[in-house]
C-alpha positions in Angstrom: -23.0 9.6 -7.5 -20.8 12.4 -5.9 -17.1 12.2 -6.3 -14.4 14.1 -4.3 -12.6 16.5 -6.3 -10.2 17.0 -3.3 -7.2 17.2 -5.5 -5.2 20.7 -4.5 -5.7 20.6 -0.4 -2.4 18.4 0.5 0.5 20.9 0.6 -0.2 21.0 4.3 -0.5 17.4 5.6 1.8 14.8 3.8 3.7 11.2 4.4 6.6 9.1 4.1 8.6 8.6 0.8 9.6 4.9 0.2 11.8 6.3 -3.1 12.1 8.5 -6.3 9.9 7.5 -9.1 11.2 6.0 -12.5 10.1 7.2 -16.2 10.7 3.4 -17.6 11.7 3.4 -21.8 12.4 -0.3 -21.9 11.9 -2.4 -18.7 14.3 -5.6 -20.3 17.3 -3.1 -20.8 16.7 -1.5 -18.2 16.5 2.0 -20.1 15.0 5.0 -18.5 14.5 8.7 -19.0 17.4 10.8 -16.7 16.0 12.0 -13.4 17.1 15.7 -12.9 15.8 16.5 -9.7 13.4 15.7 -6.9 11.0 17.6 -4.5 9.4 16.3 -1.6 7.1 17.5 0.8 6.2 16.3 4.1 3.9 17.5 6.7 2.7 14.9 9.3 -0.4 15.9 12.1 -0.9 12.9 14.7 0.5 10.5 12.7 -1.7 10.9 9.9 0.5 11.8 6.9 0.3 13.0 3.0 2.9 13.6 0.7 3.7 15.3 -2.4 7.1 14.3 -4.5 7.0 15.1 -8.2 10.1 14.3 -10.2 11.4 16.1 -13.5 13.3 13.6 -16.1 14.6 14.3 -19.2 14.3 12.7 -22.5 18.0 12.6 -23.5 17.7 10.1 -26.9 17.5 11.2 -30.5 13.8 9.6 -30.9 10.5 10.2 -29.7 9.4 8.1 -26.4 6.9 7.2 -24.3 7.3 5.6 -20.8 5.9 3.8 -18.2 5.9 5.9 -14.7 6.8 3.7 -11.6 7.0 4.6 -8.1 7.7 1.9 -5.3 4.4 2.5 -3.0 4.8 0.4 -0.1 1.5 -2.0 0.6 -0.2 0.2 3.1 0.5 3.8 1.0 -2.7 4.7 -0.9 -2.0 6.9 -4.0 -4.6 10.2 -4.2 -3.7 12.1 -7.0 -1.2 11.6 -9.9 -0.5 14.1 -12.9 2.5 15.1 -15.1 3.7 18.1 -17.2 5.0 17.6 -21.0 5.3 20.4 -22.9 4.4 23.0 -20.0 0.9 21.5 -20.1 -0.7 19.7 -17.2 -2.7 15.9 -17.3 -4.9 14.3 -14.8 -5.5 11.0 -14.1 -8.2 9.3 -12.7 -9.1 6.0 -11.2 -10.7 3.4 -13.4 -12.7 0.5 -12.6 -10.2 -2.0 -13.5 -6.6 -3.2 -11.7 -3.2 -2.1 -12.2 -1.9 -4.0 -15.4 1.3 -6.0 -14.7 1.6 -8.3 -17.2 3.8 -6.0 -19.1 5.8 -2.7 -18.1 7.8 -2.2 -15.4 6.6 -4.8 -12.9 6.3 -8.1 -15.5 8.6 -10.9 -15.2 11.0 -9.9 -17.6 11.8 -6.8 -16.5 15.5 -5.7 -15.4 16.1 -7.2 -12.1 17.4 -3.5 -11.1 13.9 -2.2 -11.8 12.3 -5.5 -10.1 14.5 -4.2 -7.2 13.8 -0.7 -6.7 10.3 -0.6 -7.3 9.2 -4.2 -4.9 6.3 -5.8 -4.5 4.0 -3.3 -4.6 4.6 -0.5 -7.1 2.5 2.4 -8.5 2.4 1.7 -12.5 1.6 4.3 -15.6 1.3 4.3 -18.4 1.9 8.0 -20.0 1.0 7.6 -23.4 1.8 11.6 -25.0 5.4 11.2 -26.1 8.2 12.8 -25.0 10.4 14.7 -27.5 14.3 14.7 -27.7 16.0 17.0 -25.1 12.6 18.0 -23.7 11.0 17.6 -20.0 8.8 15.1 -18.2 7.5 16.1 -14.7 5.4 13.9 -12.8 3.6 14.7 -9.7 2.7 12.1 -7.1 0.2 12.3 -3.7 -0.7 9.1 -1.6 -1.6 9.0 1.7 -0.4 6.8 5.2 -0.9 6.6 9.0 2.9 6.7 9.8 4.5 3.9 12.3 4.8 4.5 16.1 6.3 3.6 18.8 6.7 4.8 22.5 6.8 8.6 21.4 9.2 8.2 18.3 8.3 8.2 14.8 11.3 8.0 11.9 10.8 8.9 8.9 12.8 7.0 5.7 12.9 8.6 2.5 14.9 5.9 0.8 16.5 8.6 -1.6 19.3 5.9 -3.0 18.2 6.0 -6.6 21.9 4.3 -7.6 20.2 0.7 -9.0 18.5 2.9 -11.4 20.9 6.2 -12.3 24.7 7.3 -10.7 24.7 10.2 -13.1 24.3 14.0 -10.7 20.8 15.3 -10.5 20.6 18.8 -10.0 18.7 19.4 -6.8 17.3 17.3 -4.5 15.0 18.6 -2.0 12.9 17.8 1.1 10.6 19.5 3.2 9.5 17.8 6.6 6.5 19.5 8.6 5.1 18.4 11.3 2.0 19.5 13.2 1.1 17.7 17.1 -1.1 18.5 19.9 1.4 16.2 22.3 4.3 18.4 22.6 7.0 17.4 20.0 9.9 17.2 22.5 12.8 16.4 19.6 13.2 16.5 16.0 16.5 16.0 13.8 17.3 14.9 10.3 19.4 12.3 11.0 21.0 11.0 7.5 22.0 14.7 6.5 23.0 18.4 7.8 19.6 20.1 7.4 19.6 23.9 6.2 16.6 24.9 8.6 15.4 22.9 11.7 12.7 24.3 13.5 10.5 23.3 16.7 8.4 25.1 18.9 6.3 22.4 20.5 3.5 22.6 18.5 5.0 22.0 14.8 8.5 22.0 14.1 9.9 22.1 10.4 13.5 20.4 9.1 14.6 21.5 5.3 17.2 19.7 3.0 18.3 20.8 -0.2 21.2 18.6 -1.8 23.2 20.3 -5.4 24.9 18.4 -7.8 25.1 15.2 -5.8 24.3 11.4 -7.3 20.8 10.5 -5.4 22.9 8.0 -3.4 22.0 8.1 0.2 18.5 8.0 2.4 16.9 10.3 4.2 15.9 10.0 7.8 14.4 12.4 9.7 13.4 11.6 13.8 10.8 13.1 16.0 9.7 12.4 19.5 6.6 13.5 21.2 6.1 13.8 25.0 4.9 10.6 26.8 3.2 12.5 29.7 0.5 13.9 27.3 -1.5 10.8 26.4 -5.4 10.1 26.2 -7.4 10.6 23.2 -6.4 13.4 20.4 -9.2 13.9 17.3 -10.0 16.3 14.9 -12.7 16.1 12.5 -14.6 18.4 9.3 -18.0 19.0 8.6 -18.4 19.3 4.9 -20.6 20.4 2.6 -23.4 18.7 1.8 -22.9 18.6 -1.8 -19.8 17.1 -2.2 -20.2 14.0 0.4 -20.7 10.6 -2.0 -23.0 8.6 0.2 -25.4 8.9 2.5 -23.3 8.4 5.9 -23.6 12.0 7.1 -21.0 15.0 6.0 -19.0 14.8 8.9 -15.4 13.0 9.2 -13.2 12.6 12.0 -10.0 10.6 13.2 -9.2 10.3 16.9 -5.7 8.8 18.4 -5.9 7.3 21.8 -2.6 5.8 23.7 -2.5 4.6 27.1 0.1 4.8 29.8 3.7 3.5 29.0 5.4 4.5 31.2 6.9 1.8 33.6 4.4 2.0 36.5 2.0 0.8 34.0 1.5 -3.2 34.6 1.4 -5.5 31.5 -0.8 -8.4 31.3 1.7 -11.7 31.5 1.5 -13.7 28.1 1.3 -17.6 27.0 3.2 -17.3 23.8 3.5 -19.9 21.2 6.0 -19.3 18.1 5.2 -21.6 15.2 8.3 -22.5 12.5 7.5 -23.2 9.0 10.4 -25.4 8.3 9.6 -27.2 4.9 12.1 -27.8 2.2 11.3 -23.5 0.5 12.7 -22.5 3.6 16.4 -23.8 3.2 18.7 -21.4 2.6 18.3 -17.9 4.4 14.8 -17.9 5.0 15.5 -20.6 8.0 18.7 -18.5 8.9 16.2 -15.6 9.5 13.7 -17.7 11.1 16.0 -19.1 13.4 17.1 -15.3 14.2 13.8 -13.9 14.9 12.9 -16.8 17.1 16.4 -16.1 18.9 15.3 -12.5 18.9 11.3 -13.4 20.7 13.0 -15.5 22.8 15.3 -13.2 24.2 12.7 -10.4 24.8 10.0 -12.4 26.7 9.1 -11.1 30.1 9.3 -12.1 33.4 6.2 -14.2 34.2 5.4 -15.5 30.7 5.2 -18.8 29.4 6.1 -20.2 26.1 6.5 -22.6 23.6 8.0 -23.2 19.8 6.4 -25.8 17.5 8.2 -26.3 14.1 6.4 -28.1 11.1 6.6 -29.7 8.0 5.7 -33.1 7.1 6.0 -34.0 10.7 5.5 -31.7 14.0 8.1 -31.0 16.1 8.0 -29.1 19.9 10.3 -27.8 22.5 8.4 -28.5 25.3 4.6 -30.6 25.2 3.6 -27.5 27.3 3.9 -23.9 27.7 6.9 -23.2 30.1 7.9 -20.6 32.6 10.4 -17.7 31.1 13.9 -18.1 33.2 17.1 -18.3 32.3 17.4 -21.8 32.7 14.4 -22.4 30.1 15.6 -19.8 27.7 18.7 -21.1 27.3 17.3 -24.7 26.6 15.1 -22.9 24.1 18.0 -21.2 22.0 19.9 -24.5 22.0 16.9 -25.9 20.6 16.1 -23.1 18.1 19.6 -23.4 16.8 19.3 -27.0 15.9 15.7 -26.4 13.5 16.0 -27.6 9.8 14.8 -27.1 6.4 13.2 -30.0 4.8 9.8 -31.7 3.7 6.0 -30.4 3.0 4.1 -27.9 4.4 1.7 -29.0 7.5 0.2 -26.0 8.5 -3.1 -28.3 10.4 -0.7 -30.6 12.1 0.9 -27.4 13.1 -1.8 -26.2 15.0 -3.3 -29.3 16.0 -0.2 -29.8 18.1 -0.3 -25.5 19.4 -3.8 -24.6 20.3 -4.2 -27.7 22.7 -1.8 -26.1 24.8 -3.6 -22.8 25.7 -6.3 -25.4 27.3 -5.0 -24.4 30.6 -4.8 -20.9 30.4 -7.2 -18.1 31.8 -8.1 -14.8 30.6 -6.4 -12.7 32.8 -2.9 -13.9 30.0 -2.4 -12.6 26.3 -2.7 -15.7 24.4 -0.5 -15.0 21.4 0.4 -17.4 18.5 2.8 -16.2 16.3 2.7 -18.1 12.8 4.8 -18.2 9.8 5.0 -19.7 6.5 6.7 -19.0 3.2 3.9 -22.1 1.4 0.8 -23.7 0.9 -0.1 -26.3 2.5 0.9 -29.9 1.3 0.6 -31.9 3.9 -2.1 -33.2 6.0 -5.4 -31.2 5.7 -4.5 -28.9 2.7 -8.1 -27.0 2.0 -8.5 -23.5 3.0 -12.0 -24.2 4.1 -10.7 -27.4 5.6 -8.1 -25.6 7.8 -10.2 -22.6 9.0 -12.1 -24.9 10.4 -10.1 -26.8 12.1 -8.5 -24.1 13.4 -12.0 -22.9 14.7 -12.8 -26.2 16.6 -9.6 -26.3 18.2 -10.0 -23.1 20.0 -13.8 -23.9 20.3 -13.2 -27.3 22.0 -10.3 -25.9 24.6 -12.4 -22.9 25.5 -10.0 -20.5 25.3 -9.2 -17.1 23.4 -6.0 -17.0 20.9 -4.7 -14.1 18.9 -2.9 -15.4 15.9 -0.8 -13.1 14.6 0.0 -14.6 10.5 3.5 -13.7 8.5 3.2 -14.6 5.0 6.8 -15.3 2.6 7.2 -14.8 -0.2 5.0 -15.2 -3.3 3.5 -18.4 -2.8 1.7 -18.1 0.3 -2.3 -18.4 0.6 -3.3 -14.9 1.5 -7.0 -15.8 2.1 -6.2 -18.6 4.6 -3.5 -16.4 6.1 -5.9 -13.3 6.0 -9.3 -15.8 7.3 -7.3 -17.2 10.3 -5.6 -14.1 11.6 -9.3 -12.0 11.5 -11.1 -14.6 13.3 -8.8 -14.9 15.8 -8.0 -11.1 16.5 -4.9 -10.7 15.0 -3.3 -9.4 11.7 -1.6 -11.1 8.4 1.5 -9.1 6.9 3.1 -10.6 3.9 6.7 -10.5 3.7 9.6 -10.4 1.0 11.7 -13.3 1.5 14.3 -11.2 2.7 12.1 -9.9 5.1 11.2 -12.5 7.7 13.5 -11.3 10.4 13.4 -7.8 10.4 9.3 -7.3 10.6 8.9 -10.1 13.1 11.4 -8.7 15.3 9.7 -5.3 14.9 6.4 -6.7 15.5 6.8 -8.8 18.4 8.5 -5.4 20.1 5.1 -3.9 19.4 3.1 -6.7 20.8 5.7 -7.4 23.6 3.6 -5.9 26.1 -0.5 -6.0 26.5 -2.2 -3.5 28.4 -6.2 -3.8 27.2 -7.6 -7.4 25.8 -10.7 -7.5 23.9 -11.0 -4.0 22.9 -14.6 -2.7 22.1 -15.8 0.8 21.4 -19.2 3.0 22.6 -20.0 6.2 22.0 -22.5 8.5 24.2 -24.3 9.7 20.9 -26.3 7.9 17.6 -24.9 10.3 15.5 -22.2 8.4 15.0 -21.6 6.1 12.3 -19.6 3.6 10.4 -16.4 3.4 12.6 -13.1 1.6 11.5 -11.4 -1.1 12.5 -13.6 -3.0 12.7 -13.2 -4.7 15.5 -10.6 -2.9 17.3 -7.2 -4.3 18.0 -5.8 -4.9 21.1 -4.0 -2.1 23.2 -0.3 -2.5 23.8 2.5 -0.4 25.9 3.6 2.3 23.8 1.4 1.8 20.8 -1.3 3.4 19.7 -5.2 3.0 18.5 -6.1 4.8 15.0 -10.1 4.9 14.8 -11.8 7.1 11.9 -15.4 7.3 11.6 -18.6 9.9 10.5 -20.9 11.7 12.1 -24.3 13.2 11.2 -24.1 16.5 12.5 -22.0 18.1 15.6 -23.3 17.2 19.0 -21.2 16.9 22.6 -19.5 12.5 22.6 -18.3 10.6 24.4 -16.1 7.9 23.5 -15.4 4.5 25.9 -12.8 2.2 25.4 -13.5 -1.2 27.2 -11.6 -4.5 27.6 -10.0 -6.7 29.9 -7.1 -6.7 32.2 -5.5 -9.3 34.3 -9.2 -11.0 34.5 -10.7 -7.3 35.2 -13.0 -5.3 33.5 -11.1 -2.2 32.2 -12.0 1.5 30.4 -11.2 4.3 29.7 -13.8 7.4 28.7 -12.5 10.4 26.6 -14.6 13.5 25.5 -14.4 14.1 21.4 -14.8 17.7 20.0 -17.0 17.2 16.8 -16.3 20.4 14.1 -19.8 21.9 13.0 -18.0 23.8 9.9 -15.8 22.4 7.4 -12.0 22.7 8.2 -10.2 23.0 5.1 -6.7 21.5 6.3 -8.3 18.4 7.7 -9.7 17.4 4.0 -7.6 14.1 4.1 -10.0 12.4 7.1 -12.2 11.8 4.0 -9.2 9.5 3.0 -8.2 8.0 6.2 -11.7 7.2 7.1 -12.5 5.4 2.8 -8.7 3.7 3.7 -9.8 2.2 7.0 -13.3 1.0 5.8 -11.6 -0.3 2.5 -9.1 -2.3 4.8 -12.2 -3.4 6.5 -13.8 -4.6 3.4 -11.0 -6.6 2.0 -10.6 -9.1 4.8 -14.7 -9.3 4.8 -13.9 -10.1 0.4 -11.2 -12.9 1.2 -13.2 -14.8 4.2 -15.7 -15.2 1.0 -15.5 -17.9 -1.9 -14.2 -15.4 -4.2 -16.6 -16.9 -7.2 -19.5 -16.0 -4.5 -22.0 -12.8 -5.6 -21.4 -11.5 -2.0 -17.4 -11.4 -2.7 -18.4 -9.3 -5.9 -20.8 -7.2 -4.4 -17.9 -6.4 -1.3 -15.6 -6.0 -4.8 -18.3 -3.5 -6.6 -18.5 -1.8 -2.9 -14.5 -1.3 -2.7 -14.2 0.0 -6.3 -17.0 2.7 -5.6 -15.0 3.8 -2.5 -12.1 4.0 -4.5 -13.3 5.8 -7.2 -15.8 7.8 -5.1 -12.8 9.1 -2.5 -10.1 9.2 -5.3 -8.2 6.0 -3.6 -6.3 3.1 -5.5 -7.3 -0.5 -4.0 -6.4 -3.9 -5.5 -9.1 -3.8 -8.0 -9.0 0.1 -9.1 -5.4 1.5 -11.1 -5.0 5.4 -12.7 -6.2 5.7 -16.1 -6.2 9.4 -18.1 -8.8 11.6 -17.7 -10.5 12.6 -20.9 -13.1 10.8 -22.6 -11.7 11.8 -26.3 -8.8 9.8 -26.1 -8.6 6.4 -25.6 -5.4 3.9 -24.5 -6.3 1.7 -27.2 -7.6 -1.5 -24.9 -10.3 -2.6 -28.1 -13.9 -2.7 -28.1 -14.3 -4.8 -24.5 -12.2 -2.3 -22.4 -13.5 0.9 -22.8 -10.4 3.0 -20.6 -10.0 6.1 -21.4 -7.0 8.8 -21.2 -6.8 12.4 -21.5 -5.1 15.3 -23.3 -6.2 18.6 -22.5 -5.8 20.1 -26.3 -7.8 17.6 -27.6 -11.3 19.0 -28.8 -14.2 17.2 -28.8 -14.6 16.9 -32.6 -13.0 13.6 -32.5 -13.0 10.5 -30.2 -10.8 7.6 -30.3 -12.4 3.9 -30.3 -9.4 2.5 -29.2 -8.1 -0.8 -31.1 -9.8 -4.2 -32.0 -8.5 -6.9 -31.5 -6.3 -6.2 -28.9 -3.8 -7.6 -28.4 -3.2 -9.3 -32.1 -1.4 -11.6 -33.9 -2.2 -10.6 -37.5 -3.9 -7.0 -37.5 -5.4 -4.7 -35.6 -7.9 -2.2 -36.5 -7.7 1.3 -35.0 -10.9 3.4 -35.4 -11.7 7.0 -34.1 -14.5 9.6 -35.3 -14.7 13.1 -36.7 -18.1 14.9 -35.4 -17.0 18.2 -37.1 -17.0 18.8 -41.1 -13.4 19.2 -42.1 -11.0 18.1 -45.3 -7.2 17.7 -43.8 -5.1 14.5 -43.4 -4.7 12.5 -40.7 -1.0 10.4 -39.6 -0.8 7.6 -38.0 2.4 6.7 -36.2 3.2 3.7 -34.7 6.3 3.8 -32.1 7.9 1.1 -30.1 8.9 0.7 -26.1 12.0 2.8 -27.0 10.2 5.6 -28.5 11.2 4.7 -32.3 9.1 5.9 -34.9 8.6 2.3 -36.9 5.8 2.9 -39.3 3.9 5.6 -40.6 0.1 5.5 -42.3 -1.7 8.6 -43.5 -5.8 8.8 -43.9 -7.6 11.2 -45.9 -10.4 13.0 -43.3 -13.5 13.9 -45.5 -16.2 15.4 -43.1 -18.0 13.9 -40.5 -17.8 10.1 -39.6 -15.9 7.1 -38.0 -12.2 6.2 -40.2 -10.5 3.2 -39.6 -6.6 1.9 -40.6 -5.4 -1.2 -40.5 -2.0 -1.6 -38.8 -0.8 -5.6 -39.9 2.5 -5.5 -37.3 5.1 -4.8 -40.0 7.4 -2.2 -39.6 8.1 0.7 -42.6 10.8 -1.8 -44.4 7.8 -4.3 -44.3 9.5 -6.6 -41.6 7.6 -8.1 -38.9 7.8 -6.0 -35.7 8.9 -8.7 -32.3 5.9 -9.7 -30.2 5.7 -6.4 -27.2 3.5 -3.3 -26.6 3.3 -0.5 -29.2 2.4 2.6 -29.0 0.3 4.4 -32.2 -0.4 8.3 -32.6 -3.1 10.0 -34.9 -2.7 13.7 -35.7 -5.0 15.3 -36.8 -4.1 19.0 -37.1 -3.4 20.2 -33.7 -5.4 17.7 -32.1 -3.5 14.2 -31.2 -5.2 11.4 -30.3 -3.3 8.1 -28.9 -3.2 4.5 -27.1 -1.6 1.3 -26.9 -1.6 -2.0 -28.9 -0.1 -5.5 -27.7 0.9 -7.5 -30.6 1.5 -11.5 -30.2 3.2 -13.8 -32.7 
């Protein structure tokens, strides 16, 4: 199967930065390698986004160490492309078959709550096994890609650059480097957190430059750009690339079109039935109902004139403002934030009742309203029916029996939520899931309901005037709203003249709108990423197709299989794929059943290491690696702990060709009993140095 090797073509086109990354020594103490300075670049073309940061640390202890890279990827930033520099020599990684280990390192349990902290929920994790020696350099260089946020013209950017739970000490430079490319006039840029050293716009692409000296990493980034809202329609660009390096057989063209409507305010909105449903069990005491009561303050507030609504609270029992939807007036609205004001944490988790008592409601409504159900929980359910098969249907003959269309937009809390019943009832009801931190809950449901505050086009579908067009994501489209926009990537077979329509409904009406789309018939090499954007979007696609699926089913692991070839086809990390080091001669020590492998590019390929078995161990572990060349020289064998300690040292006499083995029984050079943790071993063998890991368990 072709792979991309698409590695070196994203200094043009790159994405928001959600922090600095951290060279981890001890995840418990909360011990790291100094970060000396940090480069970013930007570059941004219709939203679409890449970026390249890489980081230099230094190792400033007295002992060899090895560390454990992290880098706090938000959960819709894809990492592309990750190597690092020891020793003025370069190392790849590449994506393995397997998920990203957290059941030690830098996102387990017992890490420092600092760490926990700065990297969140969903971190890139590292291992980099070649050791870093006293007073030298570690620079690592990071690419991921994103479709940035947007909202009625303006776009800001965050580079959270506050790297104070993690180091106060000076780092020499900090830099960043914001490009931006649009075919809407860009009517406004600034960096807004700083005084930028160059700032740039000529309509077309506009360019803001930072450079910070001798400064503590202590403050974000922000950068702000606007684009004109009287240039809207449909903007694409696509590549035609060659045949030889396209991994399937969907055609060799790409492409990514943008299409907005009209929001300015002559443009009519469609009037909405809006239901807000309160998880108010006993886990959301304390500031989760304080922000729950806010955001619903917050919806409230911001309804329009010539909506109707409702809030239904749950936990053991169900609880309603009103036993229908109501006209939005003042009079209303007040009676609602009185009541909103008086909701209270306690009992199970209902989430059937909850719905029982909310879809009834839309019985009356027609389809010329947005029928919107806001729902969030921070639990499983406990109460009434608790299955997730159970409750999807229910859910399902409830909107079947009233006749009536519902978009349920799902908020998940926290880390005990059930993301596949979350995931299952927002997809068939055309809405979205997002899963929060529990600090979370009022910020993104404010933000979202200003996104979905006003409909313009219901029931969105897609055509295009020509075959050649293929696989298209999302998958089915979203709904339009005033002042958002619709991101669709697909392929195409070869160039010919389309057409694109998008249809729905408005105010009972049939409504479309028809755009021509310019398809390339060469390759363009700055539009390389649409390769990325397009495997992203039909990954997303796949996932909520994997969790409507028993999980234990043989179509959820074929979907599985399918997402991991993407992923490793298109160089894109999913949820079942993590980096793992490129070379096949060296090995991260996972033992006979997990054949990873890792890379050192001045390894020859007169030796290969087996790795470790068993692993991990509670008496002894066996390493094993092979000689295929005939040579007479002694081999060492170093074992080193999470701080980069040197704690035993073996030596092996290498007598020609064949596989060695040393047996490594968990005791340190003073023959004491090393503490249960990950180890890290080294074999030298002249200039060649093999190495992996090793968990031991008392």
């Amino acid at each position: 199967m072709k792979r991309f090797q698409l590695l070196l073509v994203f200094t043009l086109f790159s994405l928001v930065v959600y922090g600095n990354g951290v060279a981890v020594v001890d995840n418990v103490e909360g011990v790291y390698l100094q970060l000396l300075s940090a480069y970013t670049q930007v570059s941004v073309e219709n939203q679409v986004a890449i970026i390249t940061t890489k980081h230099t640390f230094r190792n400033e202890f007295d002992s060899v160490t090895v560390v454990q890279y992290g880098f706090p990827l938000t959960e819709d930033a894809s990492a592309i492309n990750l190597r690092w520099n020891i020793n003025n020599e370069w190392f790849q990684a590449e994506i393995a078959p397997t998920p990203q280990d957290t059941s030690s390192g830098a996102s387990s349990s017992g890490s420092h709550y600092f760490l926990k902290e700065y990297l969140g929920k969903t971190p890139l994790l590292f291992d980099i096994l070649q050791a870093v020696e006293p007073d030298s350099e570690l620079v690592v260089e990071l690419t991921y890609v994103q479709l940035l946020p947007y909202e009625f013209g303006k776009v800001v950017f965050t580079y959270p650059n506050d790297y104070s739970l993690i180091q106060t000490d000076i780092l020499n430079y900090q830099e960043l480097r914001f490009e931006l490319y649009s075919p809407r006039t860009i009517t406004n840029i600034q960096l807004l957190s700083h005084t930028a050293e160059y700032n740039s716009n000529n309509g077309s692409s506009a360019l803001v430059y930072f450079k910070l000296y001798e400064q503590a990493a202590a403050a974000d980034m922000r950068v702000q750009y606007s684009l004109a809202l009287d240039e809207l329609g449909l903007f694409g660009f696509s590549t035609y690339i060659d045949d030889a390096d396209v991994p399937d057989e969907h055609g060799r063209g790409y492409f990514v079109f943008v299409a907005e409507p009209d929001p300015s305010e002559n443009t009519e909105v469609i009037d909405k039935v809006f239901t807000l449903i309160i998880d108010r069990s006993g886990s959301m005491s304390g500031d989760k109902i304080v922000q729950a009561r806010n955001a619903a303050t917050f919806i409230v507030n911001n309804l329009n004139e010539g909506d109707k609504f409702n809030i239904i609270d749950f936990a053991t029992d169900i609880t309603a403002f009103s036993s229908t939807h109501l006209e939005y007036n003042t009079l209303n609205r007040n009676a609602a934030l009185t009541y909103i004001n008086n909701i209270v944490a306690g009992g199970s988790t209902n989430i059937s009742g909850a719905f029982y008592r909310a879809v009834p409601q839309f019985a009356t409504v027609n389809d010329s309203t947005a029928n919107i159900i806001i729902f969030f929980t921070d639990g499983e359910a406990t109460a009434g029916i608790v299955s997730t098969e159970g409750i999807i249907t229910h859910i399902s003959d409830l909107v079947n029996q009233n006749e009536t269309s519902v978009m349920i937009f799902c908020f998940g809390i926290g880390s005990y939520v059930n993301e596949q019943l979350l995931t299952m009832i927002s997809s068939q009801n055309k809405g979205i899931t997002q899963f929060l931190g529990d600090s979370e809950l009022e910020e993104k449901i404010t933000d979202f309901y200003q996104q979905i505050r006003n409909p313009l086009l219901l029931n969105t579908q897609i055509e295009f005037s020509s075959s050649v067009i293929k696989e298209v994501y999302p998958n089915p489209l979203p709904n339009l709203f005033k002042g958002q926009q619709v991101i669709v990537a697909g392929r195409y077979l070869e160039n010919a003249p389309v057409n694109v329509t998008l249809s729905g409904e408005a105010f009972g009406q049939a409504v479309e709108y028809t755009y021509p789309l310019s398809l390339s018939s060469a390759e363009v090499s700055q539009y390389q990423f649409l390769t990325k954007i397009w495997a992203k979007k039909k990954m997303e696609y796949l996932l909520v197709q994997y969790y409507l699926l028993d999980l234990s089913s043989q179509e959820a692991e074929d979907i599985k299989n399918e997402v991991i070839e993407l992923s490793m086809n298109y160089g894109i990390i999913s949820i079942f794929t993590s980096y793992t080091e490129d070379d096949p001669y060296i090995g991260i020590g996972a033992g006979a059943e997990d054949d990873k492998t890792a890379s050192n590019k001045n390894i020859p390929t007169s030796y290969l290491l087996k790795g470790n078995y068993p692993n991990p161990f509670n008496s002894k572990t066996t390493i094993s690696f092979e000689v295929f060349n005939d040579i007479k020289t002694t081999a060492t064998i170093n074992i080193y702990n999470t701080l980069g300690q040197l704690i035993r040292q073996m030596t092996l006499i290498i007598n020609g060709n064949g596989q060695y083995q040393v047996v490594w029984d968990g005791t340190m050079q003073n023959g004491e009993h090393v503490e249960s943790g990950l180890y890290i071993f080294t074999i030298t063998i002249g200039d060649a140095i093999l190495s992996g890991k090793m968990t031991y368990l008392k």
